[in-house]
N, C-alpha and C positions, 0 to 999 in steps of 0.2 A: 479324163476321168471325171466323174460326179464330183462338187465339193457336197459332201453331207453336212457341211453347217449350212448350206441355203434353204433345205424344208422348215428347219423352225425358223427362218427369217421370215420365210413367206408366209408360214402360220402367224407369223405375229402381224403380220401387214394384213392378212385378212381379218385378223381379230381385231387390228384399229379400224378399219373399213368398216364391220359388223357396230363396232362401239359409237363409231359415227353417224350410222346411221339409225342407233335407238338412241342417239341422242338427238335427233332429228326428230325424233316420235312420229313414224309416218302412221301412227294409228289415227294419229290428231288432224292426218291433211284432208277426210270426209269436210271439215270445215271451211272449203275452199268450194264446196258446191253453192255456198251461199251467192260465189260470182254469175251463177249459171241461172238466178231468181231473178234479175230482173229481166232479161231475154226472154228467158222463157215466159213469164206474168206478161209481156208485151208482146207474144205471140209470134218471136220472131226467132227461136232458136234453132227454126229446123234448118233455116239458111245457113252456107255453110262456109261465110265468111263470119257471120256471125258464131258461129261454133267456134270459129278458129280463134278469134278475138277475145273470147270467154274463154278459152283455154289457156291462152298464154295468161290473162289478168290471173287466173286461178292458180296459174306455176309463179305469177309474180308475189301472192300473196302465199305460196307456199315456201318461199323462198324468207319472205319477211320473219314470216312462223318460224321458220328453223332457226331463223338467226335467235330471235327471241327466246327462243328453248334453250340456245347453246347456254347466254348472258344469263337466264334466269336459274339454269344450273348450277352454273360455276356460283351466282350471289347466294343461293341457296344450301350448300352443298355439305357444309356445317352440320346445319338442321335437316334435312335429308338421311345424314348418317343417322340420327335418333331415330328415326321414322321407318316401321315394321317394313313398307313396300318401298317406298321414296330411296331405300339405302342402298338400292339394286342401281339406282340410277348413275352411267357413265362416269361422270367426275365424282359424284359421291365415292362409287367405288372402286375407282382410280385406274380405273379403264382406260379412260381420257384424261390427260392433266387440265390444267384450268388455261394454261397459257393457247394450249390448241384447240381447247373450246372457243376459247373468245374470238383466236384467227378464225374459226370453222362458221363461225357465228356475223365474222364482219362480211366473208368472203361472202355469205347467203345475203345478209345484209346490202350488198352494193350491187347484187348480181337481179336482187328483189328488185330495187327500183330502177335499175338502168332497163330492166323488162317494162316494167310500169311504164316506165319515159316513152319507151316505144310506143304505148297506148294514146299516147296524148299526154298536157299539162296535166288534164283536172286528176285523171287515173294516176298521174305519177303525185299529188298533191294528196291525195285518197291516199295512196299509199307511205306515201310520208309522216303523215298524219296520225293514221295505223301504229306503225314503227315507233315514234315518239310517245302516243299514249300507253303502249304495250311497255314500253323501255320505263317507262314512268309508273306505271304499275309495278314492275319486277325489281325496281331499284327506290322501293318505297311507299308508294301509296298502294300496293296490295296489303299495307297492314292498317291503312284508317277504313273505317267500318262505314257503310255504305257506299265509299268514292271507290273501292275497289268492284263491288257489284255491276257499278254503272259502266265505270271500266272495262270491261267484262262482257257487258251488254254490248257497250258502245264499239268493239271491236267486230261484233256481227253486224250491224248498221254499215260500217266504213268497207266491208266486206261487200253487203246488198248493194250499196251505191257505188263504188270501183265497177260493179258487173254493167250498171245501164253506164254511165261515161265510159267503158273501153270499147263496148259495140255502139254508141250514140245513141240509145233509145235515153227519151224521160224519164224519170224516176220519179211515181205518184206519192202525195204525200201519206196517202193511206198504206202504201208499200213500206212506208220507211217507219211507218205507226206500227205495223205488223211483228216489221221485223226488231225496234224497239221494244216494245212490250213482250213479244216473245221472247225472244233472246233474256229479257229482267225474269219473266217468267219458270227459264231452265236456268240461269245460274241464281236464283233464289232456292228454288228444289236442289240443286244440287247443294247450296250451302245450308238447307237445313237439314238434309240426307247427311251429310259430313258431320257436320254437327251432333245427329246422335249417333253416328259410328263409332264402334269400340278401337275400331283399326285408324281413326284421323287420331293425328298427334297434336296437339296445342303448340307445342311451340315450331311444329313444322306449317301452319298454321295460327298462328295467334290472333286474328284478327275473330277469328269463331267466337272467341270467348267474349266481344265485344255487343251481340248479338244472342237473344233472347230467342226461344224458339214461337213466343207468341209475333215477335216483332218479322221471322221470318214466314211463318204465316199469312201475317198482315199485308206483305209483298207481293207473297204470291197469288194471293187474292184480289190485290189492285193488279198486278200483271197481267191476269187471267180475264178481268172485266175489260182490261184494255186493249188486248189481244184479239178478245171475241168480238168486243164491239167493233174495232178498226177493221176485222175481215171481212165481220157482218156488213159495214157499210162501205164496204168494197164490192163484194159481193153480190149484195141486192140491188146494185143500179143496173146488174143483169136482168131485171125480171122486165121482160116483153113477152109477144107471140114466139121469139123465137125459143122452138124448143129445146135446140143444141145450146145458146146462152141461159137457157134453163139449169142446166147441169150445173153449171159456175155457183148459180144459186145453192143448189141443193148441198155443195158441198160443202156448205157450211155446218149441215150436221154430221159430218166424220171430223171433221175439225172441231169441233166443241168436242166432241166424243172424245176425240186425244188428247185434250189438253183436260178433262176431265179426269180420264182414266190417269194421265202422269199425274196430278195433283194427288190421285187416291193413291198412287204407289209409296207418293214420297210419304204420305202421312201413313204409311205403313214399314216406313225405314228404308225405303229403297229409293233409289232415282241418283245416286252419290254419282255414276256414269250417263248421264241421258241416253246417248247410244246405243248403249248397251241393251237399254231397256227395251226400244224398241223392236228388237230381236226374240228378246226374254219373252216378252210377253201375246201372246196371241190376240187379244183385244186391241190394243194399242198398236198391232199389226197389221191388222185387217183395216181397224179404221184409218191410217197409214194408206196404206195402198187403194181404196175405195176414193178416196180424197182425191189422191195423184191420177185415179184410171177418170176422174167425173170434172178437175179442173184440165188437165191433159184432152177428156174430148172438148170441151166445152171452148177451150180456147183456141183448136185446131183442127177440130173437123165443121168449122162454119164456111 
């Protein structure tokens, strides 16, 4: 005969499943494309060992991510419960206890780098690195006012350069200028987008209040100088006869264009999600996709 106490057993085993894995935030793993920039900027992605090798780096640093999420909830979870959206979140709302986040968290944790290791030293040193500054941010310097920003930045940087050491291509230093300044660029807009949100909570955040919306402006205007200029002179050492390395050039005006247009959104209270916006918005789309279809020939159909 059926025992009828096992359907709510297995409802609840699936509801821990489900809690685990929004506590994994796979909305957040799009950030693991940053492994796939420097292969592909080196012109070497279509190979299909190199695919391979950029895939696994990107499940290794998806792995790192989740650990990071579990740790950074269970520390935060307190201040979460105040907080209008944050209080949905698994251990906030005891979906997951704290003890099984933190196993969920090591287990991602060990599982991150023992993939990295496969890649080689430097990728498993990349990703170490990673882990340590991310763990360092969640358990403390996400509340001092700029080392969190950098923080922040610097976890997309350690991201672009794991992607050239796990396939073995170089990593230019304009690549890593790029993806610096960019990266300051979107989590500045993102913390002055928060900032004037009616929905951000201060003490779910308190580092906001440390931070003037003149002074978050200021950032994203050096981000944004520095961003266009390191692409620009990346970009224009393309300019020859050749007319397919022409394109590399040119697309340097959908690229101002986007970083233009997200600058105007944030100064209009929006950008708090970057991703998001990119979708939202049909400018910011277009020039999106014009960028990718003019670096994409330019670097592959020579």
């Amino acid at each position: 005969m059926t025992d009828l106490r096992n359907p709510p057993a297995v409802a609840k085993r699936i509801s821990q499943r489900q809690s685990l894995l929004r506590l994994s935030r796979p909305q957040q793993w799009h950030k693991a494309m940053m492994l796939f920039a420097a292969p592909a900027a080196a012109g070497v992605i279509t190979h299909p060992m190199v695919l391979l090798r950029a895939t696994i780096a990107a499940v290794a640093f998806i792995l790192l991510s989740i650990a990071i999420y579990a740790f950074n909830d269970v520390r935060d979870a307190p201040d979460d419960r105040r907080h209008p959206k944050k209080q949905y979140r698994p251990v906030a709302a005891g979906s997951v206890t704290p003890v099984v986040a933190v196993i969920w968290g090591c287990g991602a944790a060990v599982a991150g780098l023992t993939t990295a290791a496969y890649l080689g030293v430097p990728t498993f040193l990349l990703g170490l690195g990673y882990l340590v500054a991310q763990l360092s941010y969640v358990y403390g310097l996400k509340h001092v006012a700029v080392v969190d920003v950098v923080l922040v930045a610097l976890g997309f940087v350690l991201r672009a350069a794991a992607g050239g050491t796990a396939v073995g291509v170089p990593v230019s230093n304009w690549f890593l200028l790029v993806s610096l300044f960019g990266a300051l660029f979107l989590v500045a807009g993102k913390r002055r987008a928060e900032r004037a949100s009616t929905v951000s909570d201060a003490r779910s955040r308190p580092v906001l209040a440390a931070y003037t919306a003149a002074w978050l402006d200021q950032l994203m205007t050096i981000a944004l100088i520095g961003t266009s200029l390191s692409y620009g002179l990346w970009a224009f050492q393309y300019v020859s006869d050749d007319v397919v390395h022409q394109l590399l050039t040119l697309s340097f005006v959908p690229f101002l264009t986007a970083l233009l247009r997200y600058g105007l959104l944030v100064s209009t209270g929006r950008g708090e999600l970057p991703e998001h916006e990119l979708f939202r918005d049909r400018v910011l789309l277009v020039a999106g996709l014009t960028w990718a279809a003019l670096v994409g020939a330019g670097l592959y159909l020579t």
